[in-house]
C-alpha positions as CSV (number, residue, x, y, z in Angstrom):
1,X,49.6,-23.1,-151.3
2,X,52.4,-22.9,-149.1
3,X,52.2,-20.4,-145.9
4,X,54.1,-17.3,-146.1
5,X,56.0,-16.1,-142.7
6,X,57.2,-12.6,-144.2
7,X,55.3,-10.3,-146.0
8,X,56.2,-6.7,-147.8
9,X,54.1,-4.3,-149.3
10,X,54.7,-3.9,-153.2
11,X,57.0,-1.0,-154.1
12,X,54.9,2.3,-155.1
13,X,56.8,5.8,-155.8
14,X,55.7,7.2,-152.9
15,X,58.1,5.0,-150.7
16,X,61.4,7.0,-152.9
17,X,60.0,10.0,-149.9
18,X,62.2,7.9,-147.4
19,X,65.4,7.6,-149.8
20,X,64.7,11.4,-150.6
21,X,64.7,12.0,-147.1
22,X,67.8,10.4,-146.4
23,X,69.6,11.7,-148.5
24,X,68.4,15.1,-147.5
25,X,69.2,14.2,-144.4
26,X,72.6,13.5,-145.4
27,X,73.1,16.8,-147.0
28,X,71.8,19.0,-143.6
29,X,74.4,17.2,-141.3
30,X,77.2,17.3,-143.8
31,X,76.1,21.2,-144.2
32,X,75.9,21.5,-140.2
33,X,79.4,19.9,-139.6
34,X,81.0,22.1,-142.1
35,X,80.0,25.2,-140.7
36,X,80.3,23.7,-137.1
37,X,84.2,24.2,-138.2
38,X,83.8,27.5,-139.9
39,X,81.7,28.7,-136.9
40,X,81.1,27.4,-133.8
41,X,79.6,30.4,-132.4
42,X,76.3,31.3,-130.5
43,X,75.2,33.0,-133.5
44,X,75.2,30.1,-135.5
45,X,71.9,28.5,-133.9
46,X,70.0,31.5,-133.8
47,X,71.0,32.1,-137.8
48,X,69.8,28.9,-138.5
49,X,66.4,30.2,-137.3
50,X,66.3,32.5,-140.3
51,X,67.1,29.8,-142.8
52,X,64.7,27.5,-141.8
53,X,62.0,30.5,-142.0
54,X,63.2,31.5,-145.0
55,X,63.6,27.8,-146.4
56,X,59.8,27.8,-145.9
57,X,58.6,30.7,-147.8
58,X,60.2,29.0,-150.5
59,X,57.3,26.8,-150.5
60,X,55.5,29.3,-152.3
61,X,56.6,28.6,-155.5
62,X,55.1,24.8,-155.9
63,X,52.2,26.4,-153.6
64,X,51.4,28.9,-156.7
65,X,52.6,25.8,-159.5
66,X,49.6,23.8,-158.3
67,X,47.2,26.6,-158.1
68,X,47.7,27.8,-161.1
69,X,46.9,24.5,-162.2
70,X,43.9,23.8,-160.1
71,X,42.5,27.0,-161.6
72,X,43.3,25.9,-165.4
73,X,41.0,22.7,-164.6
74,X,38.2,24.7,-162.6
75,X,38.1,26.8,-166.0
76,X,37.5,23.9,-168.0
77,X,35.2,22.4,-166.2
78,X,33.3,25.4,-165.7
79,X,32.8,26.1,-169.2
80,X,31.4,22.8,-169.7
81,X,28.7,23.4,-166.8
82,X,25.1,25.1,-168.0
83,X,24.1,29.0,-166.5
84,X,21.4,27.2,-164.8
85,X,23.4,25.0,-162.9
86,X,25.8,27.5,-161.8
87,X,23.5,29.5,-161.0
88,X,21.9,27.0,-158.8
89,X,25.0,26.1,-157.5
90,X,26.0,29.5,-156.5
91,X,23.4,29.6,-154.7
92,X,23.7,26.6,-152.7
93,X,27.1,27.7,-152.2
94,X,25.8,31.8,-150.7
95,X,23.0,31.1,-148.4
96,X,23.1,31.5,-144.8
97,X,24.0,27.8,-143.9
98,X,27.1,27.5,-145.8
99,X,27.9,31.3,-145.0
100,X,28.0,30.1,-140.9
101,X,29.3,26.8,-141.6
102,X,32.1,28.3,-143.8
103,X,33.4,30.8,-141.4
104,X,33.3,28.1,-138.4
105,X,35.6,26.2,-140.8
106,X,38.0,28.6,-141.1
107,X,38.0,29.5,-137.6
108,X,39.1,25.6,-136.9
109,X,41.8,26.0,-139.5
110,X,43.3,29.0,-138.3
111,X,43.3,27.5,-134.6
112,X,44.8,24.3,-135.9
113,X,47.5,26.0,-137.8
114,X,48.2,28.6,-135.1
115,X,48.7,25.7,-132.7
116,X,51.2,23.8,-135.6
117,X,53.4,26.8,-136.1
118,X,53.2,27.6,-132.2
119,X,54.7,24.1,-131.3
120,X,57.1,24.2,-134.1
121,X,58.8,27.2,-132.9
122,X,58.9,26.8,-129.2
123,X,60.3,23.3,-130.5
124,X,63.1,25.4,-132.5
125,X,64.0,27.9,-130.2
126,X,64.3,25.6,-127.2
127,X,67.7,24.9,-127.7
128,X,68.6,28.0,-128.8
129,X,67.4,29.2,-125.9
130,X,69.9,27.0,-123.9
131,X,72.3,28.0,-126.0
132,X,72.5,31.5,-125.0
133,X,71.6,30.9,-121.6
134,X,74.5,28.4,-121.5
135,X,77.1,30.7,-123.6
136,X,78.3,27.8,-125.8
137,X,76.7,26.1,-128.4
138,X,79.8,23.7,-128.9
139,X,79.1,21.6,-126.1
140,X,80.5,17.9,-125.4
141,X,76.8,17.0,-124.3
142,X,75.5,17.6,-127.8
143,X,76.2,14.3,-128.9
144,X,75.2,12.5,-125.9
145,X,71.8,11.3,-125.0
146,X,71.1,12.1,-128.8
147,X,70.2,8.0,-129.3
148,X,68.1,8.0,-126.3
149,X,66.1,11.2,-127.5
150,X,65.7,9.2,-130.8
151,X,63.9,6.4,-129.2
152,X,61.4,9.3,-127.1
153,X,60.6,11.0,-130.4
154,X,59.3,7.5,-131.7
155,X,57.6,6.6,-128.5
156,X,55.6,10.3,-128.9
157,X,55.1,9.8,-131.8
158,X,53.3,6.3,-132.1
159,X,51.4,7.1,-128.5
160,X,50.4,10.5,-129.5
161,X,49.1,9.2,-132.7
162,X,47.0,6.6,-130.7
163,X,45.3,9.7,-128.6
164,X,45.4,12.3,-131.4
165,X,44.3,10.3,-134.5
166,X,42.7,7.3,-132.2
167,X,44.4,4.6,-133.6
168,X,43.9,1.3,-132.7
169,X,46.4,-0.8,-131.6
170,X,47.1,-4.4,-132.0
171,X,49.2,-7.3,-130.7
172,X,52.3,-6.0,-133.1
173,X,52.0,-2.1,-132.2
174,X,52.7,-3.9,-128.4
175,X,55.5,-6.3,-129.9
176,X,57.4,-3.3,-131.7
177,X,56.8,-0.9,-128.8
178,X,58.4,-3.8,-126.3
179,X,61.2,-3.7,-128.5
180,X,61.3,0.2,-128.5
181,X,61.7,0.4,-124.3
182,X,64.5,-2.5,-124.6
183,X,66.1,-0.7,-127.1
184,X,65.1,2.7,-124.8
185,X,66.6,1.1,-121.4
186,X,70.1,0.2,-123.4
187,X,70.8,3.1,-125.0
188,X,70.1,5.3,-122.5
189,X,72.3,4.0,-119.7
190,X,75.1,3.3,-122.5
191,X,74.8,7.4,-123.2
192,X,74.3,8.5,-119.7
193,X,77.5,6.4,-118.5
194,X,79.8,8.4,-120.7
195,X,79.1,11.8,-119.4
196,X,81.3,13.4,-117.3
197,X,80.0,14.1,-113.7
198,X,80.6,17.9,-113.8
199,X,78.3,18.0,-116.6
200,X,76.0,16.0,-115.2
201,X,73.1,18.7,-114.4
202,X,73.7,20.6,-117.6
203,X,73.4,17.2,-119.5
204,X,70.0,16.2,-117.5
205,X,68.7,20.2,-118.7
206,X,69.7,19.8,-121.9
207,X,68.3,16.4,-122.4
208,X,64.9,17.3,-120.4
209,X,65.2,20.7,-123.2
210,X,65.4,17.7,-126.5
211,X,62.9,15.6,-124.5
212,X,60.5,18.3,-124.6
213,X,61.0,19.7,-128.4
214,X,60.7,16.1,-129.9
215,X,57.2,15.9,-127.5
216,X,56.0,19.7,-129.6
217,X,57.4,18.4,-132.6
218,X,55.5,14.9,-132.5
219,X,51.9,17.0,-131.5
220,X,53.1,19.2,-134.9
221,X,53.1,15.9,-136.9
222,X,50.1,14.5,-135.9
223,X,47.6,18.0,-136.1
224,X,49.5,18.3,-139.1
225,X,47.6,14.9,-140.1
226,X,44.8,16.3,-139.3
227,X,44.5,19.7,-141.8
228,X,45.8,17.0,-144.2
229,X,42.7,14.7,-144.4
230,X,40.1,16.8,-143.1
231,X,40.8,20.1,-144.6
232,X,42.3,18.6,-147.6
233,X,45.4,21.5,-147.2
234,X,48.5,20.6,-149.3
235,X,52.0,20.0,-147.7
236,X,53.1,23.1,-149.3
237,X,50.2,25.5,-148.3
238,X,50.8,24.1,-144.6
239,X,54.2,24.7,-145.0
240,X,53.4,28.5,-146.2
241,X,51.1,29.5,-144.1
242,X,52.9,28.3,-141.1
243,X,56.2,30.4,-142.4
244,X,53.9,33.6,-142.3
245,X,52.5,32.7,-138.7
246,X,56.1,31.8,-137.4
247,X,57.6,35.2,-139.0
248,X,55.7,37.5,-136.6
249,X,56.5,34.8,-133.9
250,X,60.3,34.9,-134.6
251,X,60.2,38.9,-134.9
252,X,58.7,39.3,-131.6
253,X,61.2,36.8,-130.2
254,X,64.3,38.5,-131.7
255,X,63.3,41.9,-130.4
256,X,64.7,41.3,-126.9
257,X,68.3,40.4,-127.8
258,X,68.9,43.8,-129.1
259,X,69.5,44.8,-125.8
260,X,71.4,41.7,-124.4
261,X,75.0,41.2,-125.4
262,X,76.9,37.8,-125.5
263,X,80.5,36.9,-125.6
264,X,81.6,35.7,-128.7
265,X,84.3,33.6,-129.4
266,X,87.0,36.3,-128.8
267,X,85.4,36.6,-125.4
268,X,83.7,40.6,-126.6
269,X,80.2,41.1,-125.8
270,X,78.3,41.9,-128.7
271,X,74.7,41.5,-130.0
272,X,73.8,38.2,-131.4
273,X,73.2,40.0,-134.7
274,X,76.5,41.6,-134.7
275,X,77.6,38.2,-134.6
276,X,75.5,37.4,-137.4
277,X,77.7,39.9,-139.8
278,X,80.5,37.8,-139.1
279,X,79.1,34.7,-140.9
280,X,79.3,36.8,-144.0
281,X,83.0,37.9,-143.8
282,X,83.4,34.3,-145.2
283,X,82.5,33.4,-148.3
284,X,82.6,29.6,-147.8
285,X,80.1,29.9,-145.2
286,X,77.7,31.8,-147.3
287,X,78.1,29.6,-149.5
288,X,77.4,26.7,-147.2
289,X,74.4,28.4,-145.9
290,X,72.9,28.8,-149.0
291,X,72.7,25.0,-149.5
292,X,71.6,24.7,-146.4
293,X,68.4,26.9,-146.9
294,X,68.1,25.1,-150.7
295,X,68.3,21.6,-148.6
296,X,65.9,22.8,-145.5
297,X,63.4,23.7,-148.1
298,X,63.4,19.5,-149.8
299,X,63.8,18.6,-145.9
300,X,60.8,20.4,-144.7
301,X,58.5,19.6,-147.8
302,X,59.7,15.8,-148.1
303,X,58.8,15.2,-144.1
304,X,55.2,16.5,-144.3
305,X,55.0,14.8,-147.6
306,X,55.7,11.6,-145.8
307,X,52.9,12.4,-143.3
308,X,50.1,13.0,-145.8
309,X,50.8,10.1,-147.9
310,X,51.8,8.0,-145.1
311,X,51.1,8.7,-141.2
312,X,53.1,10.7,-139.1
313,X,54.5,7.3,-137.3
314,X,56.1,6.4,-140.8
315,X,57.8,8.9,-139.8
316,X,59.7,6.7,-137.3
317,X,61.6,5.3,-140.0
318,X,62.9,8.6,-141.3
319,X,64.4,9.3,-138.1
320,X,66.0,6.1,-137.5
321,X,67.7,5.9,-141.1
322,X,68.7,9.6,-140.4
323,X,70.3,9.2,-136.9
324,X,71.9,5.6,-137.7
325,X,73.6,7.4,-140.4
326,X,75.0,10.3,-138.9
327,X,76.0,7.7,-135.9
328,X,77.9,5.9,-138.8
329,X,79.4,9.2,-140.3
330,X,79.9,10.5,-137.3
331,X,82.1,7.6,-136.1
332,X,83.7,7.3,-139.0
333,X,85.1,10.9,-139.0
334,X,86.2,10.7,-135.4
335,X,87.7,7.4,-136.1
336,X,86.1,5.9,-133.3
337,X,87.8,2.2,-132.7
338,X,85.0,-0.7,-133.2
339,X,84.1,-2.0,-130.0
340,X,81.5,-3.5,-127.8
341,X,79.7,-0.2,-127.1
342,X,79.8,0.8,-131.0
343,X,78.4,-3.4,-131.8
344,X,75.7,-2.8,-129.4
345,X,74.3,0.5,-130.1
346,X,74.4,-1.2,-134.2
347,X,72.4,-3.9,-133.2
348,X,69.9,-1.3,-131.2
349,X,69.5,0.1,-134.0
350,X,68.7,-2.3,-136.5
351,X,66.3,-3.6,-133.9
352,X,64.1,-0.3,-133.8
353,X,64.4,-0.3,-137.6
354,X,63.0,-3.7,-137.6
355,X,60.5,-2.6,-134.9
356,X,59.5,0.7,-136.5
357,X,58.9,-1.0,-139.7
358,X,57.0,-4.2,-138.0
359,X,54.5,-1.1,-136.1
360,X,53.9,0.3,-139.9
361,X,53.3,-2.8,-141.7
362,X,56.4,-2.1,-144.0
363,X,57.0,-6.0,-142.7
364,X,54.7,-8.5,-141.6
365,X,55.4,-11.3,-139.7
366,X,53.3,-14.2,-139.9
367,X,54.1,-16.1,-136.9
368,X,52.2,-16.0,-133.1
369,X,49.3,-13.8,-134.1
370,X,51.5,-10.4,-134.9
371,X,50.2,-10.7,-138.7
372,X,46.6,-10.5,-137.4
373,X,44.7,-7.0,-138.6
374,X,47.5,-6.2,-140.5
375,X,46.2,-4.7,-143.8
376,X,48.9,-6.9,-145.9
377,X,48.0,-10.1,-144.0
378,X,44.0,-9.4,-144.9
379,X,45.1,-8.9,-148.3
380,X,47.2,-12.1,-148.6
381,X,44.5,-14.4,-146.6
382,X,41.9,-12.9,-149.4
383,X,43.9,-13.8,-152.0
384,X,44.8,-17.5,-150.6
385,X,41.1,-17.7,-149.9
386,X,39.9,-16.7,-153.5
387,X,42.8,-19.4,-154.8
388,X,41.6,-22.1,-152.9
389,X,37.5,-21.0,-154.0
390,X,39.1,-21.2,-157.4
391,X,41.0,-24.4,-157.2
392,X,37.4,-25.6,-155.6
393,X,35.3,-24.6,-158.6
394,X,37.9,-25.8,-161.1
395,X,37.8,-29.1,-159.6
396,X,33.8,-29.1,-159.3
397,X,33.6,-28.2,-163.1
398,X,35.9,-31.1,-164.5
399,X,34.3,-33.5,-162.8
400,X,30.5,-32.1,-163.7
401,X,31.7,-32.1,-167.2
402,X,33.5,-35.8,-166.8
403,X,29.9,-36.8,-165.8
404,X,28.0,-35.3,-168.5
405,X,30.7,-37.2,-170.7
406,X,29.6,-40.5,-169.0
407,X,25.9,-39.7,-169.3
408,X,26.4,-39.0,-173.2
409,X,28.7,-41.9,-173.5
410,X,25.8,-44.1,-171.9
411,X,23.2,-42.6,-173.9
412,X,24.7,-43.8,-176.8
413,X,25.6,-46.8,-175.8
414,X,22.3,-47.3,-174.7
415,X,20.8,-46.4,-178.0
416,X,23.4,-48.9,-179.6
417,X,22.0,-51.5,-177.4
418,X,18.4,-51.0,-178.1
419,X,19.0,-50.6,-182.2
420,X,20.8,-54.0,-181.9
421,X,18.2,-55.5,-179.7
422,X,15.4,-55.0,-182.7
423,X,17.6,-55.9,-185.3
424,X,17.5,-59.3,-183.5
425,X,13.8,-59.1,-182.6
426,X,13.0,-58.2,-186.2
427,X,15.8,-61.5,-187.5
């Protein structure tokens, strides 16, 4: 059997999560472009805060879909279940044990999701934050440093999934994450060299700002592992509960800019929800913002549906597809000329593609020991072992039965031999 140097897992449905969330992806930053042009104001950030918490309530309605069918099978099954079972069952389920041990659990759940929908909202509001400190959200900075701050959330993420869900790392996690600080050192001095220096100590603020977001967001991702597989929550009762939580969290963080006024793009001070009436003067941007919300709601459930049925560091991949195609979009609609800068930040990023997918097993290389305690690589040296067991005990049984052919064959010559032999005695 010939040795194989590449392997892939097989295709399952749950990999169409990473097309979905491209193309979702896709959607959110055409969306944000277009109402970057309708709007460029300082109200446009902190509106988006209201979308995304509304685009999460939304998750209600699968949230009540799936409990409504959980309930129809507990029913059934119930009805099939003796009195004197369930009423030994009930009370297993109502003594003082599972009373204590039930209300510890949902103390730990509550502190873990409290935690989740803390670190998601400082992670949101960060940037708003600057924002209003900085009175413009249509900054040239935006765009810059945003590759670099791509290759820090993937570094949180993989190291924080190491310390958070102890996984264990082996000789391919260090390959990809060699490639990952190459790809880090590049990038970063290619984004920081085209920054003008009298924006050089708001670019180091606001990049220390995305730094520290993507670090909250990647501590999210991996707790949010964690009510996944040992509290057995859904995506879209996560998703819920941390709307609810985030709702008193964004209330109490609204309250103080009714008293603050920022200039708008007329240069009047108003209230940043003053501002927020002039989004609906426009009907194009209502519109726009209403597919927005539709979008943020597939966005949000397709990204912690990736980190139940996956791990949060598949996540990795998401990003990288996302931000390669927005660099792509992005340089097509400024019609940026192809040059050495644009061929070298391509090939940066098909390397961390290759790397992110080399750290998650999505491709195995079987050459220098980086196939070893991969799960694929077990699986295909199991199945080249049971082969070459089967080959073994093929080839063991033809030539038993060849030899029980010879035996017979000699018995009966032997028999022939001895019947002739008295025929000739007898003569």
């Amino acid at each position: 059997m010939r040795k194989k140097y590449c392997l892939f897992p097989k295709p399952q449905y749950r990999h169409f999560l990473f097309l979905f969330y491209f193309v979702s992806a896709m959607v959110k930053q055409y969306i944000f472009q277009s109402i970057k042009e309708t709007n460029d104001n300082l109200e446009t950030p902190f509106f988006k805060l209201y979308v995304h918490e509304i685009g999460d309530f939304l998750t209600i309605i699968p949230h009540l879909i799936l409990k409504k069918r959980a309930k129809t099978n507990n029913t059934n099954i119930n009805t099939n279940k003796d009195d004197i079972s369930s009423k030994e069952n009930s009370e297993l389920i109502f003594n003082d044990y599972k009373l204590v041990r039930l209300t510890k659990l949902k103390k730990e759940i509550i502190l873990n999701i409290f935690i989740i929908s803390l670190l998601d909202f400082l992670a949101q509001i960060s940037t708003v934050v600057f924002y209003l400190i900085e009175g413009n959200q249509n900054l040239k900075i935006k765009t810059a440093n945003l590759n670099t701050v791509l290759i820090f959330n993937i570094i949180f993420l993989f190291l924080l999934n190491k310390f958070i869900l102890d996984k264990i790392f082996y000789i391919h996690h260090y390959f990809s994450f060699v490639i990952f600080i190459i790809c880090l050192i590049v990038i970063a001095i290619m984004d920081f060299s085209e920054i003008e220096s009298s924006l050089l100590v708001n670019s180091l603020l606001y990049f220390a700002i995305r730094v520290f977001s993507v670090l909250l967001y990647s501590i999210e991702y991996n707790q949010s592992r964690i009510i996944f597989i040992k509290y057995y929550f859904s995506p879209y009762l996560l998703l819920l509960v941390k709307a609810v939580i985030q709702f008193f969290f964004l209330i109490i963080f609204s309250f103080p800019l009714f008293f603050v006024k920022f200039k708008d793009k007329n240069g009047e001070k108003k209230i940043i929800f003053a501002m927020i009436g002039n989004i609906f003067k426009d009907k194009i941007a209502i519109l726009l913002y209403i597919i927005y919300l539709v979008n943020s709601f597939f966005y949000s459930i397709i990204k912690f549906h990736i980190i139940d049925k996956f791990s949060p560091t598949h996540l990795a991949i998401a990003f990288i597809s996302e931000t390669f195609a927005n660099f792509i979009i992005s340089a097509i609609i400024s019609k940026i000329h192809i040059n050495y800068k644009f061929g070298i930040i391509f090939v940066m990023y098909m390397l961390l593609i290759i790397a992110s997918c080399i750290f998650n097993e999505f491709w195995v290389i079987n050459i220098c020991g980086l196939a070893n305690n991969t799960k694929l690589f077990l699986d295909y040296k199991e199945q080249t072992d049971l082969i070459l067991i089967d080959e073994y005990n093929i080839g063991k049984n033809s030539k038993i039965i060849l030899s029980e052919a010879d035996i017979e064959e000699n018995i009966r010559s032997s028999s022939v031999r001895e019947s002739t032999s008295i025929e000739l005695t007898e003569l």
